[in-house]
C-alpha positions as CSV (number, residue, x, y, z in Angstrom):
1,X,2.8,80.7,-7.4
2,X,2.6,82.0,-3.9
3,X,0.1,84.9,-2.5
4,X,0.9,88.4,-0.3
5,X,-2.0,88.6,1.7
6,X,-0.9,91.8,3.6
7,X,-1.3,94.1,0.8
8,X,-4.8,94.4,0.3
9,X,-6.6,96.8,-1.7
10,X,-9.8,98.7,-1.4
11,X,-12.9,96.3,-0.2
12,X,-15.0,96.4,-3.7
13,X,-11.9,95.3,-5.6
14,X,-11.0,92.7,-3.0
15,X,-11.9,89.4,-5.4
16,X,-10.1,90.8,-8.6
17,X,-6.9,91.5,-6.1
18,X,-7.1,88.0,-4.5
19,X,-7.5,86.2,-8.4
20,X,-4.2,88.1,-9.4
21,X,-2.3,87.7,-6.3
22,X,-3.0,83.7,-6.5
23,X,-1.5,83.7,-10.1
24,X,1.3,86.8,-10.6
25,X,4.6,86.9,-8.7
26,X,4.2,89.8,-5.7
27,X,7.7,92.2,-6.1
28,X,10.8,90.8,-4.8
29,X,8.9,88.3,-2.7
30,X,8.4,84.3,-3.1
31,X,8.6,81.3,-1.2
32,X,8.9,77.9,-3.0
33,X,9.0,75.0,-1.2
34,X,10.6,71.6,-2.4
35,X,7.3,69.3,-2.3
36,X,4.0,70.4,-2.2
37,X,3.0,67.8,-0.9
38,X,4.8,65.1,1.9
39,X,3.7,61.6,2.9
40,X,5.4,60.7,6.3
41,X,5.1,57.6,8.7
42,X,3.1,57.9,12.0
43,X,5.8,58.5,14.5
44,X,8.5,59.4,12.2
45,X,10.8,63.1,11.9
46,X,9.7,65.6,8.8
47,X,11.7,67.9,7.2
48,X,9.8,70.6,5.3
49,X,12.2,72.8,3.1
50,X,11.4,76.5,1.5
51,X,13.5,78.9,-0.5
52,X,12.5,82.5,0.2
53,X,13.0,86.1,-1.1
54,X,12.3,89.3,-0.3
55,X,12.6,92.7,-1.5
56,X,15.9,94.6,-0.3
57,X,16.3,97.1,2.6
58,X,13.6,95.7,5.0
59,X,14.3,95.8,8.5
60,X,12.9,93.6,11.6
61,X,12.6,90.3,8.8
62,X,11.5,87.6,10.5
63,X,10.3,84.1,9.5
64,X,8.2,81.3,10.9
65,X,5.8,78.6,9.9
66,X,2.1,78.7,10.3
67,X,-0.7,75.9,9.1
68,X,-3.7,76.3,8.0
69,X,-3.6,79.8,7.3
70,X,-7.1,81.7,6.6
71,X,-7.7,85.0,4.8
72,X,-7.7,87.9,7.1
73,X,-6.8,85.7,9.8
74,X,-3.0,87.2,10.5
75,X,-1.2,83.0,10.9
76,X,0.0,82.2,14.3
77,X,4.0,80.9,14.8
78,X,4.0,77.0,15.1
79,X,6.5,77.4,17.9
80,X,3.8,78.8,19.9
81,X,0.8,76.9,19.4
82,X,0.1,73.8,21.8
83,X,0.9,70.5,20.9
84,X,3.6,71.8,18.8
85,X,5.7,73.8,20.6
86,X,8.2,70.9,21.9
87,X,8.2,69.3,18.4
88,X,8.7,72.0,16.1
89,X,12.5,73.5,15.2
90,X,13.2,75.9,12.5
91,X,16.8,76.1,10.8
92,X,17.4,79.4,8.4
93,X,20.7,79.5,6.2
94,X,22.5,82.2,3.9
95,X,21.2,80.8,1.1
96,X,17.8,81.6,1.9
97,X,16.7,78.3,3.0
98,X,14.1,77.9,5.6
99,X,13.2,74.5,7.3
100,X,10.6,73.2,9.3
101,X,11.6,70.2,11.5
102,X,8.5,68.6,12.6
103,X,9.0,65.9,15.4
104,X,7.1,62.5,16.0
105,X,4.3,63.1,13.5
106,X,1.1,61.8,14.1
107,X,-2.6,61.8,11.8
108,X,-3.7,65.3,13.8
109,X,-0.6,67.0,12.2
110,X,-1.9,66.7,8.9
111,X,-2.6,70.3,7.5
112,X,-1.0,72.6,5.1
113,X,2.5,74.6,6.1
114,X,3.0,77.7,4.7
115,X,6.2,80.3,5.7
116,X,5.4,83.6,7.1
117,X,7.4,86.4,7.0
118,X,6.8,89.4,8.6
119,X,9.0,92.8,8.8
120,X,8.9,96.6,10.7
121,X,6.6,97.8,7.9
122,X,3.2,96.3,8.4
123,X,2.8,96.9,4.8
124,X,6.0,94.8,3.8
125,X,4.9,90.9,5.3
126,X,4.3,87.8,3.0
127,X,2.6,84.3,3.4
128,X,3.6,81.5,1.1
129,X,0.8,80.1,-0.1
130,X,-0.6,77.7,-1.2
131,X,2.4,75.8,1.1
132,X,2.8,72.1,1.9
133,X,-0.1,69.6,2.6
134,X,1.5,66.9,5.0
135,X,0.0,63.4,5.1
136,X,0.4,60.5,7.4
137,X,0.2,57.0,7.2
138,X,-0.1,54.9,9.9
139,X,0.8,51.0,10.5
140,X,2.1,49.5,6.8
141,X,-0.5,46.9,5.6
142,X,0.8,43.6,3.6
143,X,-1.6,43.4,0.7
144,X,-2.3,40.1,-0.7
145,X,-3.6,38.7,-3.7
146,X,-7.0,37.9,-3.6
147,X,-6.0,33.7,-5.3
148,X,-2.6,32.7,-4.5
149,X,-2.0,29.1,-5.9
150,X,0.5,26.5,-4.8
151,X,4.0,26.8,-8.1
152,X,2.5,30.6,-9.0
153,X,4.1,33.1,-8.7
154,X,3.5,35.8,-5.8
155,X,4.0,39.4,-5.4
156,X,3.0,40.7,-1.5
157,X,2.9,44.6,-1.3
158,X,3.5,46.9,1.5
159,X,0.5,49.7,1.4
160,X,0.7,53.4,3.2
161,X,-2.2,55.6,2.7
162,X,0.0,57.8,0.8
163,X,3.2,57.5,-0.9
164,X,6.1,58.2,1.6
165,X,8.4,61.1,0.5
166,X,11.6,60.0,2.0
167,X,13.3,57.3,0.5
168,X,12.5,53.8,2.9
169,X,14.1,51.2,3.5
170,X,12.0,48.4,3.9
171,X,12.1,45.4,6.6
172,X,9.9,42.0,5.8
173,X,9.2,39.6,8.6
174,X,7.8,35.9,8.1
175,X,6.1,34.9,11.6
176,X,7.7,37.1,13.3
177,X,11.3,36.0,11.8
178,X,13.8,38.7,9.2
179,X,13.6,37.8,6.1
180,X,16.2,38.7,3.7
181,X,15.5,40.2,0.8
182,X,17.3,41.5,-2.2
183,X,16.0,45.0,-2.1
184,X,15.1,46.6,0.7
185,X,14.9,49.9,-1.0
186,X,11.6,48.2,-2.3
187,X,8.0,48.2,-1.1
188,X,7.0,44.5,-2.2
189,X,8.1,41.1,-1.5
190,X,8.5,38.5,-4.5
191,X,8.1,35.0,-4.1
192,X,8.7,33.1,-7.9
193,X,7.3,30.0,-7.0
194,X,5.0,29.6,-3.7
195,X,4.9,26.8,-1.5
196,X,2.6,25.1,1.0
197,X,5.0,26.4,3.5
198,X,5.2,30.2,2.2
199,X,1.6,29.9,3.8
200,X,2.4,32.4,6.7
201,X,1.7,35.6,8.7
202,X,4.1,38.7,6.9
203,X,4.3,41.7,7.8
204,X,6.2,45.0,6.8
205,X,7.8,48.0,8.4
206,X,10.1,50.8,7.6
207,X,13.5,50.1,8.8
208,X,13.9,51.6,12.2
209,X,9.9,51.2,12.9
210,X,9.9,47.5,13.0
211,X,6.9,47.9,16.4
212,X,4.6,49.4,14.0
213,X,4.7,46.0,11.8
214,X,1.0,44.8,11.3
215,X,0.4,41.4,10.1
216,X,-1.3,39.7,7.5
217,X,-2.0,35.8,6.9
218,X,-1.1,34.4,3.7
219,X,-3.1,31.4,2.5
220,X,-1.7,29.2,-0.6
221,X,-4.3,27.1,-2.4
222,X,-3.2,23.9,-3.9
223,X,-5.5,20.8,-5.5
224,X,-6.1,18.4,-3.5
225,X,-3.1,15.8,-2.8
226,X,-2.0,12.5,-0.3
227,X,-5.2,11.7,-1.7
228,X,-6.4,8.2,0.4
229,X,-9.1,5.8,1.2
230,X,-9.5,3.7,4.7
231,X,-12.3,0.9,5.1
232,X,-14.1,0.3,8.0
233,X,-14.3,-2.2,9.3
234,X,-10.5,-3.0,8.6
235,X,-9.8,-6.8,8.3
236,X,-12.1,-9.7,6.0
237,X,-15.1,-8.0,5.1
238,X,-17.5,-10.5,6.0
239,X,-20.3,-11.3,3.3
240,X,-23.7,-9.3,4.3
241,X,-22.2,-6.4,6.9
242,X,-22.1,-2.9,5.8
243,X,-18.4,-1.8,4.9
244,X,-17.8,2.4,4.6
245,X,-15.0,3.2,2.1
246,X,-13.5,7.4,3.5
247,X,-11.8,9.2,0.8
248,X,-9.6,11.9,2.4
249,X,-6.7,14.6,1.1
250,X,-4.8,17.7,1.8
251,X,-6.6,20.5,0.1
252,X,-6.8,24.4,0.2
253,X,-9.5,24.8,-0.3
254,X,-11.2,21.7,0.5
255,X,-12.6,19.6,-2.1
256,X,-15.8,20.2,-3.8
257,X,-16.6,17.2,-5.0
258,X,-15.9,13.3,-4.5
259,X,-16.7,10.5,-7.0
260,X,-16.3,6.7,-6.1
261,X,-15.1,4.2,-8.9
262,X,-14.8,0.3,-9.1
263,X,-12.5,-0.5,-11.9
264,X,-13.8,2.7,-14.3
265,X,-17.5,3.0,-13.4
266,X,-18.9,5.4,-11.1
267,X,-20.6,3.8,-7.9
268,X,-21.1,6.9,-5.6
269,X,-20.7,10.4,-4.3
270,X,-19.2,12.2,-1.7
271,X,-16.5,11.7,0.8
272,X,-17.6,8.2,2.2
273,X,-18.8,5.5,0.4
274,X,-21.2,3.2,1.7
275,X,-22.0,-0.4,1.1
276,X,-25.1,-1.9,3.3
277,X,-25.5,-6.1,3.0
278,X,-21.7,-6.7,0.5
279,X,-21.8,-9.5,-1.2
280,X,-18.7,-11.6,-3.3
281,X,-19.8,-9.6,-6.3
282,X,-18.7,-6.4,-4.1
283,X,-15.6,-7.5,-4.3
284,X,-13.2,-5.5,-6.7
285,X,-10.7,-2.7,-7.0
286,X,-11.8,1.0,-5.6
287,X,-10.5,4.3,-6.3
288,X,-11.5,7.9,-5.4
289,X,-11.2,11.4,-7.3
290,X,-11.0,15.0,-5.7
291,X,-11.9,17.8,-7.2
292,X,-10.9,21.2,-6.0
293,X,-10.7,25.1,-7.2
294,X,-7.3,23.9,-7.8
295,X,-7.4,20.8,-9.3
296,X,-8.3,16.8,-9.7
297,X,-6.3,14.0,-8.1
298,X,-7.1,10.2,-7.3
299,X,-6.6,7.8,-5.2
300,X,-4.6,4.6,-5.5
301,X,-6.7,1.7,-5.9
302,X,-7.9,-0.6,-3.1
303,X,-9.2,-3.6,-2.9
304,X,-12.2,-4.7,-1.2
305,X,-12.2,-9.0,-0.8
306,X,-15.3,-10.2,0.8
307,X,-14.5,-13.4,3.0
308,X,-17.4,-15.9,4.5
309,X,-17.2,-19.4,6.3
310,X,-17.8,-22.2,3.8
311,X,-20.8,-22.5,2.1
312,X,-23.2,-24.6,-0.4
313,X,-21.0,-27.4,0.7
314,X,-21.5,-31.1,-0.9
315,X,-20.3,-34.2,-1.7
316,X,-20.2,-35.9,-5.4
317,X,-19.7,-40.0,-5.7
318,X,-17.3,-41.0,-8.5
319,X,-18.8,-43.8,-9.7
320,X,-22.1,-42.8,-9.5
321,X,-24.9,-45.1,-9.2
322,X,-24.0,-48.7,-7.6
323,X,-20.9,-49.5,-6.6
324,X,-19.3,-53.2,-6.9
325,X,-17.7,-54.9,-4.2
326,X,-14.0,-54.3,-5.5
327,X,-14.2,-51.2,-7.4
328,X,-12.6,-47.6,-6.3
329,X,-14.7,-44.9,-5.1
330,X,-13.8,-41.0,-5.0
331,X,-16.0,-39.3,-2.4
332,X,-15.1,-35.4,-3.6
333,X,-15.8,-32.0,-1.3
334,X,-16.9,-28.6,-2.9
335,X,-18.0,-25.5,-1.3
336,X,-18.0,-22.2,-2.0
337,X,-15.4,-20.1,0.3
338,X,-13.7,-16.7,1.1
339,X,-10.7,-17.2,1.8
340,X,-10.6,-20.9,0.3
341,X,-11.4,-23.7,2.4
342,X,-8.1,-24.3,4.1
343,X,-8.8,-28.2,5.7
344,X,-11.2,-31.0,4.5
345,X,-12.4,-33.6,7.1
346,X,-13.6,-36.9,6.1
347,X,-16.1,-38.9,8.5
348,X,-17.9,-42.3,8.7
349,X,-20.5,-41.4,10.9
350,X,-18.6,-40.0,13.6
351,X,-15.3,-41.7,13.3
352,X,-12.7,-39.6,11.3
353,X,-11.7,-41.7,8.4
354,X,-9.7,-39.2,6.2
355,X,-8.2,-35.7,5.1
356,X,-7.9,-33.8,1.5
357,X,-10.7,-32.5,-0.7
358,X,-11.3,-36.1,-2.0
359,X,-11.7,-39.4,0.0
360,X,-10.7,-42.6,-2.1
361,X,-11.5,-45.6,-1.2
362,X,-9.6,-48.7,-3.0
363,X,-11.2,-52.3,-3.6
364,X,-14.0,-51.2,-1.2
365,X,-16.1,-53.8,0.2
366,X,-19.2,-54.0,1.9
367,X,-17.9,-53.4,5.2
368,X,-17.0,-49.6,4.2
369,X,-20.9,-49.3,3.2
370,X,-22.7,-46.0,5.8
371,X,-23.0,-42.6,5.8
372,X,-20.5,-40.5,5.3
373,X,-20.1,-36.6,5.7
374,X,-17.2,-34.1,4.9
375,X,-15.9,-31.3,7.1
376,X,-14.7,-27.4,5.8
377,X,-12.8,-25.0,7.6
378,X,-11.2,-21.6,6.4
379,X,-10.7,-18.5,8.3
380,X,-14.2,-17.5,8.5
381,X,-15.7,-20.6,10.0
382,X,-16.9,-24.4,9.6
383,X,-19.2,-25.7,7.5
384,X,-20.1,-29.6,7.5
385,X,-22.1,-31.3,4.4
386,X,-24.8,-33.4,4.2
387,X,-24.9,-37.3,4.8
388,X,-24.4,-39.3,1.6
389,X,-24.9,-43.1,1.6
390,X,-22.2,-45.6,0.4
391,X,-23.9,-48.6,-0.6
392,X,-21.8,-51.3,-1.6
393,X,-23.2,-54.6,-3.5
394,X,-21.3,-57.7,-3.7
395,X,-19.7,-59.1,-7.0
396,X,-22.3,-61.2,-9.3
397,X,-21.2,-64.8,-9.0
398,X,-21.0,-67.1,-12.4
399,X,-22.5,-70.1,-12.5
């Protein structure tokens, strides 16, 4: 219901008037207004509508629109005050419909408008209140869910401080690019099952306010993946350096926690492993898992082959023990090597007398008695053995 504040009553019962008045329709005057209450966007046009009447026979009826009016305070015509004056146009029909145009809104124009009309007969004037409390909202804000995972799906809405009045069409931009949409007559943007590359700034705007567009970065979490590990140094892994195994992924958000396994047992924490002083028995098949907010993934496997020169090289005698003018001898090289050894050298002293792992000597005779020595090359190096003597005894003679 709407109030006459013009015909007042004696001062003592002042209250009781102003209680009825608030809640009982005044004779053959109202004003009722089409919203009581209007959200509009910074910037934007409002249109403020009224129905009025008022009692027959009046002369000198006038109308105009007046904010914030106060009790006893006779309202003052928006077309008048400052600020407004160039913004404010009134259109009045014969069907007793009275509009308030309001022009480039802002946040200072929010306050209550209420229709005044006034008439010859001081006694004959009415204010329609309570009127219309305007509200404005300012730039649109994209809100975001606080957890938006990677095949989820998610729902980005565009927030006003109030609810806008007018029916909007809404425009969605992805860095700064249109996006279409199949409704534009709605505030929120749907995305059934998010990407990596949805990850973006958005932003919204009512259609036809596209500068007033503020954005907001969307992050997608995912578990960790192109999960991989790179040894250092890269090459042979020569026995007794320090080798550093580096576990690394895509992951939003980064990953919490890595664990280091050889074949299935755990050998370490944390993004790089370290191993001071590797030996042979290092060697083996590595893998890393990643543990995110999101998720777990692991590594492929990789292998880690220690390499070193030759070692613990020696030289067996087959026969053992004395060896008969005659006879056949095997002279055979071992050694422990990474990669294998990849050439044997024989040698008689210094003179090269043969190749191959073994050195066979057929119907040897005293001459081939001396020291001999084998040679042992692979990638990492040479190793030589030790001296071994070949003593050779002549056949026992019958008598």
């Amino acid at each position: 219901m709407h109030q006459q504040l013009d015909r007042k009553p004696s001062e003592p019962n002042r209250l009781l008037f102003l209680i009825l008045t608030h809640s009982t329709p005044t004779r053959g005057w109202s004003v009722k207004y089409k919203h009581s209450n209007i959200c509009a966007l910074k910037g934007s046009s409002v249109f403020i509508h009224s129905n009025y009447t008022h009692p027959s026979g009046l002369t000198g009826v006038k109308k105009f629109w007046a904010k914030n009016p106060s009790n006893g305070v006779e309202p003052t015509d928006l077309t008048t005050v400052p600020g407004y004056t160039d913004r404010v146009r009134y259109s009045d029909n014969e069907n007793q419909t009275f509009y308030l145009h309001l022009q480039t809104v802002n946040k200072s124009d929010e306050h209550m408008y209420c229709v005044r009309i006034t008439t010859n007969e001081k006694a004959e004037r009415y204010l329609g209140y309570p009127g219309v409390m305007l509200r404005v909202t300012g730039q649109l804000m994209v809100v975001v869910p606080e957890r938006v995972s990677e095949g989820n799906a998610t729902l980005l809405t565009c927030a006003t401080t109030c609810n806008l009045t007018e029916k909007a069409t809404f425009t969605w931009f992805k860095n700064r690019r249109l996006l279409q949409t199949n409704n534009q007559d709605l505030n929120t943007l749907y995305i059934q099952s998010t990407r990596i590359d949805d990850a973006a700034s958005y932003c919204c705007a009512v259609k036809g306010y596209e500068h007033r567009c503020s954005p907001r970065a969307l992050f997608v979490q995912d578990p960790p993946k192109n999960v991989s590990v790179s040894i250092s140094p890269s090459g042979g892994i020569v026995e007794g350096s320090s080798v550093n195994l580096t576990c690394s992924s895509d992951a939003n958000p980064p990953v919490q926690n890595y664990t280091w396994f050889k074949v299935k047992a755990m050998v370490g924490q944390g993004s790089t492993f370290t191993i001071s002083k590797i030996s042979p028995e290092d060697s083996g098949e590595y893998k890393c898992k990643c543990i995110n907010a999101e998720g777990v993934r692991y590594s492929a496997v990789v292998t880690l082959k220690v390499v070193d020169p030759p070692k613990n090289v020696s030289v067996s005698i087959s026969p053992s023990g004395g060896i008969v003018e005659g006879s056949s001898v095997n002279l055979t090289c071992s050694s422990d090597a990474n990669p294998p050894v990849q050439n044997y050298t024989w040698f008689k002293v210094k003179a090269m007398v043969g190749q191959g792992s073994t050195f066979t000597i057929s119907k040897i005779s005293p001459e081939d008695s001396g020291e001999y020595k084998c040679k042992c090359i692979n990638a990492e190096g040479v190793r030589y053995s030790a001296v071994v003597t070949l003593k050779v005894v002549g056949k026992e003679k019958r008598i």
